[in-house]
C-alpha positions as CSV (number, residue, x, y, z in Angstrom):
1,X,-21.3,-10.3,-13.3
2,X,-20.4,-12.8,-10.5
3,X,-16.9,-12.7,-9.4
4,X,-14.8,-14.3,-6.6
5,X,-12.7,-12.4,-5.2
6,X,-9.2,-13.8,-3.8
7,X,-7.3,-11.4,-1.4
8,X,-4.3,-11.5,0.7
9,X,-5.2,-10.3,4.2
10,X,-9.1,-9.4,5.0
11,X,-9.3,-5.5,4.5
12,X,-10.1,-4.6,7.9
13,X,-9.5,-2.7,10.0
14,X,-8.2,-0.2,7.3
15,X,-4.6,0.4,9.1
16,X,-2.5,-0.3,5.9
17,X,-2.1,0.9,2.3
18,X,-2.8,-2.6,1.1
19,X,-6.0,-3.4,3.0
20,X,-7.2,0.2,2.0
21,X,-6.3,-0.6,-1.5
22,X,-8.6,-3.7,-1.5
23,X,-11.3,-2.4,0.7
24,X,-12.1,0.7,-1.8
25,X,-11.8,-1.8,-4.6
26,X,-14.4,-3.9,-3.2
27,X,-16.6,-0.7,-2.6
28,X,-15.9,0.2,-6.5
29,X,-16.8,-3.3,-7.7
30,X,-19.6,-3.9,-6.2
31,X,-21.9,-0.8,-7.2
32,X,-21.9,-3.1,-10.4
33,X,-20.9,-6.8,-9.4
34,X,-22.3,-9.6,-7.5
35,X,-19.3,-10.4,-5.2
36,X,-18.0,-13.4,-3.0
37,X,-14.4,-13.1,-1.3
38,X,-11.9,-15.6,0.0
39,X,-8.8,-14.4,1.6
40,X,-6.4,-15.0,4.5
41,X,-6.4,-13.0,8.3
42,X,-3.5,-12.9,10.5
43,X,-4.6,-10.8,13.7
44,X,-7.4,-9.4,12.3
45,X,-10.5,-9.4,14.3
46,X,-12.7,-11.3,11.3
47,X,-16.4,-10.6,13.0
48,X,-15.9,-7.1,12.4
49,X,-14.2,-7.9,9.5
50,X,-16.9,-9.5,7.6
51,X,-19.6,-7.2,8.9
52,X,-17.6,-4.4,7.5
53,X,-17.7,-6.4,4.2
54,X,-21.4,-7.1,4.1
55,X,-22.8,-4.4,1.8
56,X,-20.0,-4.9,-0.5
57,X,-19.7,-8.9,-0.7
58,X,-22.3,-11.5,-0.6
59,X,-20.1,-13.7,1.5
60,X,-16.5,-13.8,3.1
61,X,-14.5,-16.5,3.8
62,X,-11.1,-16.4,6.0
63,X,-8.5,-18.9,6.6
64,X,-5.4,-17.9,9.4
65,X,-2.1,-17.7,8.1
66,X,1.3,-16.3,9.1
67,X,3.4,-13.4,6.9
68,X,4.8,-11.2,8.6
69,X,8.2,-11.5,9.0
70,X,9.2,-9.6,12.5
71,X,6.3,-11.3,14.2
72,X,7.1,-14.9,13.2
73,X,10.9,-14.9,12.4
74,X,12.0,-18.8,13.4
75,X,9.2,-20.0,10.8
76,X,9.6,-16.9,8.0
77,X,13.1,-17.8,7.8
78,X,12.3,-21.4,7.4
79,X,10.1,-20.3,4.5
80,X,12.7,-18.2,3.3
81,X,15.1,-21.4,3.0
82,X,13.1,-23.4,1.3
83,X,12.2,-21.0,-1.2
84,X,15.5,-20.5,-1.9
85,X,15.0,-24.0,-3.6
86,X,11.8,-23.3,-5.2
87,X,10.5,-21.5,-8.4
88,X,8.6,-19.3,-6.8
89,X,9.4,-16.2,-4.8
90,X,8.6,-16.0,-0.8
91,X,6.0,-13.4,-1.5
92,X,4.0,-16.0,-3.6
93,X,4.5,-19.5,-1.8
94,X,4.1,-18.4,1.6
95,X,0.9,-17.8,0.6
96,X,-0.2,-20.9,-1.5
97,X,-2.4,-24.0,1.5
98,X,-4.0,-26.7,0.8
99,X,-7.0,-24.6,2.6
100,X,-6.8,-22.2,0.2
101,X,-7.2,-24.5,-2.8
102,X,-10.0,-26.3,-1.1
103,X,-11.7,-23.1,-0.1
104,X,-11.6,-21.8,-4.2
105,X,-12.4,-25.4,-5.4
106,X,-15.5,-25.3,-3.4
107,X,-16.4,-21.7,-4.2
108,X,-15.7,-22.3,-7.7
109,X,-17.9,-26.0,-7.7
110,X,-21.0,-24.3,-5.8
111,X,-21.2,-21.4,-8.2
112,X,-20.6,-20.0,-11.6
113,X,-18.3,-17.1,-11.5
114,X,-18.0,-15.1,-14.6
115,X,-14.8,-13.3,-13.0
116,X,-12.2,-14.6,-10.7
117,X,-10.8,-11.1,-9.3
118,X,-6.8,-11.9,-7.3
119,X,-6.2,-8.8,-5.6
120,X,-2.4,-8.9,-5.5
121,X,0.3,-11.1,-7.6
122,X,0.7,-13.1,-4.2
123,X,-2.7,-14.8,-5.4
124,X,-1.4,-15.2,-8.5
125,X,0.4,-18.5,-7.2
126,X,-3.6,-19.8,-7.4
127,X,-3.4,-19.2,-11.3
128,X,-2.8,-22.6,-12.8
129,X,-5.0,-24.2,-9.7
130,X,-8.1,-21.9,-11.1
131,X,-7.7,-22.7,-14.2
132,X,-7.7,-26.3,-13.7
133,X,-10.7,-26.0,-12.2
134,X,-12.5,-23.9,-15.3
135,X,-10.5,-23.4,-18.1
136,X,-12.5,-20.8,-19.7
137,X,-12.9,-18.7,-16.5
138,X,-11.6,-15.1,-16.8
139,X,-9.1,-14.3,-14.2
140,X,-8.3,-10.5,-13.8
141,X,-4.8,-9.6,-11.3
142,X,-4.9,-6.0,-10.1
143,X,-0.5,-5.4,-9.6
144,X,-0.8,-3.2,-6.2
145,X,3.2,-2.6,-7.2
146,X,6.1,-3.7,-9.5
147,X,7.1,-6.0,-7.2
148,X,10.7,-6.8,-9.0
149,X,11.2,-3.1,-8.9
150,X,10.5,-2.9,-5.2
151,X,13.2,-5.5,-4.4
152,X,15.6,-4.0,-6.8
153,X,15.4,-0.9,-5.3
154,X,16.2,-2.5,-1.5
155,X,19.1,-4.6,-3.1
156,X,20.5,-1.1,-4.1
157,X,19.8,0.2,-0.4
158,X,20.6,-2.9,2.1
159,X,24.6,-3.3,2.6
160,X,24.0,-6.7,4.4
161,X,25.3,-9.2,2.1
162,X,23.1,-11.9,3.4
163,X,20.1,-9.9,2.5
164,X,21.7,-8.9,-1.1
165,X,22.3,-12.8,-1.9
166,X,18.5,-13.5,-1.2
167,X,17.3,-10.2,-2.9
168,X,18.7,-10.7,-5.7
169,X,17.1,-14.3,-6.1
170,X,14.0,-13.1,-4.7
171,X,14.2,-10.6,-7.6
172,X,15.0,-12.7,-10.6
173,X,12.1,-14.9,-9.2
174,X,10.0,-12.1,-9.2
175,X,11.0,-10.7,-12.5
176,X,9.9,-13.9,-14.2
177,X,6.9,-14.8,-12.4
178,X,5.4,-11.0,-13.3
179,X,6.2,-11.6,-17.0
180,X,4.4,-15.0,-16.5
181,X,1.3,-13.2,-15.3
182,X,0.6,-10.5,-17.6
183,X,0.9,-13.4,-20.5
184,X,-1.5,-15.9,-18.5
185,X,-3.8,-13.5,-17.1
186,X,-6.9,-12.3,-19.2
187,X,-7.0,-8.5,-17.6
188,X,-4.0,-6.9,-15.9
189,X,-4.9,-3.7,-13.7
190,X,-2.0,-1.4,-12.6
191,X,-1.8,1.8,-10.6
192,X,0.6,3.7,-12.6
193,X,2.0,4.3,-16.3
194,X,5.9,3.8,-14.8
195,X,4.4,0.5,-13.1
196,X,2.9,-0.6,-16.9
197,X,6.2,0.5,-18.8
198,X,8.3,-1.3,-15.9
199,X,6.8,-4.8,-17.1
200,X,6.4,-4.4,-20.2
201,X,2.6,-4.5,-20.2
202,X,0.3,-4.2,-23.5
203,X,-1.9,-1.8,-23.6
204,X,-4.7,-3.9,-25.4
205,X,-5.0,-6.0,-21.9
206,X,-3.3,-4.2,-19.4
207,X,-5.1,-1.0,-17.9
208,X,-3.8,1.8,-15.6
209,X,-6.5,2.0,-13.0
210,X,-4.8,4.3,-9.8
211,X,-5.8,3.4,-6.3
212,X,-9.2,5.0,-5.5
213,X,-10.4,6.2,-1.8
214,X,-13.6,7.5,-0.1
215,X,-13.6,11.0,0.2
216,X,-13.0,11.6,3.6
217,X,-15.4,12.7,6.4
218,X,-12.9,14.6,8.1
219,X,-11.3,17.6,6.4
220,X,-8.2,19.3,7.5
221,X,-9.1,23.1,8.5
222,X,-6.0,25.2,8.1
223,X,-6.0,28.6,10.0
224,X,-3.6,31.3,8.3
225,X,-1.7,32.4,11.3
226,X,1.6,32.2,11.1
227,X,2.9,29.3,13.3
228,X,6.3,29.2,15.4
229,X,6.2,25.1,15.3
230,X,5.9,22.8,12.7
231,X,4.5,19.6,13.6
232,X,5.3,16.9,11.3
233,X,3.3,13.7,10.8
234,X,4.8,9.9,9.2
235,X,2.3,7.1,9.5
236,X,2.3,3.4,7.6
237,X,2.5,-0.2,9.0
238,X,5.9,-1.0,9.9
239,X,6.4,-4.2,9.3
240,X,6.7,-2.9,5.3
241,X,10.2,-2.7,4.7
242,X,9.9,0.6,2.5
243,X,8.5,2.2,5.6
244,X,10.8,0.9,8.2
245,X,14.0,2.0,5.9
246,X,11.9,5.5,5.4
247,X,11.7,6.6,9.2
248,X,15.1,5.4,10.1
249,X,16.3,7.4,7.4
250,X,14.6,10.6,8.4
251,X,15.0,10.0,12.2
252,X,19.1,9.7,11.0
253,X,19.0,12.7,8.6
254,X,16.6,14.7,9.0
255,X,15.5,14.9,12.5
256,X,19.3,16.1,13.5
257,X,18.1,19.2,11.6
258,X,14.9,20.0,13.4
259,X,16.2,18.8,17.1
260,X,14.9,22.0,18.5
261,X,12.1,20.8,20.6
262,X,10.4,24.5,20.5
263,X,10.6,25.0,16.4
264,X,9.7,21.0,15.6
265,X,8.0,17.8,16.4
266,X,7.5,14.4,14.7
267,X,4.7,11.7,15.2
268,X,5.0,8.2,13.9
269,X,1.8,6.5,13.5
270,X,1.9,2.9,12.7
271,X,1.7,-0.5,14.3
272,X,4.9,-2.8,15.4
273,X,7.7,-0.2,14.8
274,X,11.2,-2.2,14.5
275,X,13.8,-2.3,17.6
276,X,16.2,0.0,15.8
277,X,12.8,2.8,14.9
278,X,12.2,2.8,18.7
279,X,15.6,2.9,19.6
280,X,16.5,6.3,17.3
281,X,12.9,8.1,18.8
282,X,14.6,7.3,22.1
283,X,17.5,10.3,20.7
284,X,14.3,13.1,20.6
285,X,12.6,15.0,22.9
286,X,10.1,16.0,20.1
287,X,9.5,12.8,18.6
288,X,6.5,10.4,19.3
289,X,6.3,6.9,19.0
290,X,2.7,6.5,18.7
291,X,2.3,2.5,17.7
292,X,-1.3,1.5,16.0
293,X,-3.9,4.2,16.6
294,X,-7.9,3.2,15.8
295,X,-8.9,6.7,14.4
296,X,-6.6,8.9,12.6
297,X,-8.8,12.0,12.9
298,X,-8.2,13.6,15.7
299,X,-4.2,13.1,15.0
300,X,-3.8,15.0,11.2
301,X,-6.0,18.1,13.4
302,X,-3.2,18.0,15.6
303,X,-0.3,18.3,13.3
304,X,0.6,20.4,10.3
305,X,2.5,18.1,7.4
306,X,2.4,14.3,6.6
307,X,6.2,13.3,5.7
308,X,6.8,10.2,3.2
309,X,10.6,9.4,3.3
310,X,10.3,6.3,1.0
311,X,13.0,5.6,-1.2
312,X,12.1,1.6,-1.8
313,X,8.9,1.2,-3.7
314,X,6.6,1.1,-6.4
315,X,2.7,1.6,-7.6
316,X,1.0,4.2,-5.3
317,X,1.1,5.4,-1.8
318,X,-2.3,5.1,-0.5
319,X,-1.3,7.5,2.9
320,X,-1.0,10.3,0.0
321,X,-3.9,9.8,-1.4
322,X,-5.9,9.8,2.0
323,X,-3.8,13.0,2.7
324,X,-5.1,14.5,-0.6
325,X,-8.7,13.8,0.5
326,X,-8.4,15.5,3.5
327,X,-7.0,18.2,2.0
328,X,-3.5,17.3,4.5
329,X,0.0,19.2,3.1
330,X,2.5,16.2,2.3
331,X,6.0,16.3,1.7
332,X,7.5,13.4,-0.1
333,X,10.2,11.7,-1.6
334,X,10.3,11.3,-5.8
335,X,9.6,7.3,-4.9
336,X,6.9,8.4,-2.3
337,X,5.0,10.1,-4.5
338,X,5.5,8.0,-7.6
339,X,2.8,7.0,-10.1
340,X,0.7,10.0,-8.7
341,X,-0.6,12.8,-10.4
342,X,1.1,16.1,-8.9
343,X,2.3,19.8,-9.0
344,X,5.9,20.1,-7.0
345,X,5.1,22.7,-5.0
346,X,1.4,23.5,-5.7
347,X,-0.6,19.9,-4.6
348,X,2.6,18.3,-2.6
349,X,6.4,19.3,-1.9
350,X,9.2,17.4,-3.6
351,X,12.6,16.6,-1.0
352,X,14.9,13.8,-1.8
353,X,17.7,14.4,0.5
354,X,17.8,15.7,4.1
355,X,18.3,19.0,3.0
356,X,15.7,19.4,0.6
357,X,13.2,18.4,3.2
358,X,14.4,20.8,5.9
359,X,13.7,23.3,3.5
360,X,10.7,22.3,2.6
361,X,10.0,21.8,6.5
362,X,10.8,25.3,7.5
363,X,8.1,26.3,4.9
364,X,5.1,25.4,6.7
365,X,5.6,27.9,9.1
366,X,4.1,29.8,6.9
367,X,0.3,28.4,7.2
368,X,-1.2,30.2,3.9
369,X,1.4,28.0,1.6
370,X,0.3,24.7,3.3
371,X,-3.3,25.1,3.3
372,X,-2.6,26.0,-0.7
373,X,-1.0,23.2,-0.7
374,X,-3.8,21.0,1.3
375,X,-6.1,22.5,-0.6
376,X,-4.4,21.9,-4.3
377,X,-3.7,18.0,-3.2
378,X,-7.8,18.1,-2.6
379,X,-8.4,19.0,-5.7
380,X,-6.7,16.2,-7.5
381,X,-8.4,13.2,-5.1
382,X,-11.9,14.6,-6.4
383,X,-10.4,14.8,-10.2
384,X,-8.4,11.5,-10.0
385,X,-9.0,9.4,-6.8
386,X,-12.1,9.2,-5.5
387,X,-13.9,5.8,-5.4
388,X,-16.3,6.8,-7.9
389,X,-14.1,7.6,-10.6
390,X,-12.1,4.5,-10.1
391,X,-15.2,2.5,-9.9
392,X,-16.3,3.6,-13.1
393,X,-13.3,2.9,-14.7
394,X,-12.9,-0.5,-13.4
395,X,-15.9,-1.5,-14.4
396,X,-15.7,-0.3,-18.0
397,X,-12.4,-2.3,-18.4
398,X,-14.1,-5.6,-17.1
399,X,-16.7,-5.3,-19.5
């Protein structure tokens, strides 16, 4: 089939959960599709971009846009006001331009499409538009999250009343704009079963479809030596509010607990932390601010245990699933590891308050349990989450 694909952000470089999420659906759709891809780039370099792209799309098309928030804060909150006015959340009309509509009109005008593929339900602002253009086209959304439930969840976290005013409207929005969608859409993709029973999908046109990854070249080789330092690993862009909450939380919590410089260490991996994320890994002599980093190999061989403090989210978290294809020991929150398939304690470790995760910290001293653990996480990415198996699936849906 010929689809055109409408994405967010180009999917490169692969430095987020959400471009990862896109790229490894393009690899899974296109080992039976003919595919040509519109989306937006902020800073991304687009010539490697699109020659990252080429064996997996016949073309790609970019337009620049602005959305993130920390990096452009006189115009987001602009936006912000007037979409306090509007219909339709921030996280869909920041995203709908003229350029856009012109770019899919011509797309859509030049060729026949069987499929038009919108990667996240920020594209789904281009629904009506679409279908004004072909009214019998199929148009297939692929929810990356529950987005209502991800803003209910920071309502119940933020104490700023400012923030609760707008998330609340922000979530109403959102709770009727998702109910919209799975009505005017002809397939609905999600990651999890919480995520379907959240909306209230039907399951003769809605199809749980998890997140699905390359396996990775780079396997992590545990020795089983006992270790007297545990060297603890968080990484995830942090301009996504669920991350930036997460590390200030454990920095506050749980990096009080492991302050002995000789026993513990933390890296953060991710690029433009907040002012308040560098100001609490200024407290620690055994934390790392490590900003954006090109290759992440040579980093999980140099530490022990990725850490995923999220208590704000929804659908899956890709980092988990990357650490499950290396084989990488993960200790996460309940929310961190939601919609995943795992064993507490035999493919991940379960801690939902500081203590919990100190305990589960102190356990990877011992080297035999964590390489278990790596190794039992590995074992569900080849069963589950590999690209293949997703691919397959995907396919079989469409058809």
């Amino acid at each position: 089939m010929n689809i055109l694909y409408i994405a967010n952000l180009i999917p490169y470089p692969l430095d987020g959960g959400g471009k990862i999420f896109t790229y490894s659906t393009l690899q899974a759709l296109s080992k039976f599709h003919m595919i040509d891809m519109v989306c937006f780039y902020e800073h991304e370099d687009i010539v490697k971009g699109k020659k990252a792209l080429e064996k997996y799309c016949a073309s790609v098309e970019v337009l620049p846009i602005r959305v993130t928030t920390r990096e452009n804060m006189p115009y987001m909150m602009v936006n912000a006001g007037k979409s306090m006015f509007s219909r339709l959340p921030l996280g869909i009309s920041k995203y709908i331009v003229p350029e856009m509509k012109q770019l899919i009109k011509t797309r859509m005008t030049e060729k026949k499409y069987d499929i038009v593929f919108l990667n996240i339900l920020s594209m789904y602002g281009y629904f009506d538009f679409i279908k004004s253009i072909d009214s019998d086209i199929k148009v297939v959304l692929y929810e990356q999250n529950c987005e209502a439930q991800i803003y209910r969840r920071y309502f119940n976290q933020t104490k700023n009343i400012f923030k609760k005013i707008f998330l609340k409207i922000e979530t109403m929005k959102l709770e009727r704009i998702e109910q919209k969608a799975i009505s005017d859409v002809d397939r609905l993709i999600v990651l999890s079963e919480e995520d379907r029973k959240q909306l209230g999908a039907s399951l003769e046109t809605c199809k749980v479809i998890p997140i699905g990854v390359a396996p990775a070249q780079h396997v992590k080789r545990y020795g089983l030596e006992r270790t007297d330092k545990v060297k603890m690993l968080f990484v995830g862009t942090m301009t996504w509010t669920p991350n930036n909450e997460g590390i200030m939380w454990f920095l506050e919590k749980v990096m009080p607990l492991c302050k002995d410089a000789n026993r513990y260490e933390l890296a953060i991996v991710g690029k433009n932390p907040s002012n308040e994320v560098k100001r609490l890994c200024a407290m620690y002599d055994n934390v790392k601010l490590m900003g954006y980093v090109e290759s992440l190999d040579a980093v999980y061989d140099a530490y022990d245990v990725l850490v995923v403090p999220l208590f704000i989210g929804s659908g899956q978290r890709v980092k988990i699933i990357e650490a499950f294809a290396r084989g990488y020991a993960v200790i996460s929150t309940s929310i961190g590891a939601e919609g995943l398939q795992y064993e507490d304690e035999k493919t991940i470790l379960i801690a939902d308050d500081e203590a919990s995760f100190k305990a589960h910290i102190d356990k990877c001293f011992d080297r035999t349990l964590i390489k278990q653990i790596g190794e039992g996480g590995k074992h569900v990415f080849e069963n589950a989450y590999s690209v293949d198996v997703i691919g397959k699936k995907l396919n079989s849906f469409m058809q």
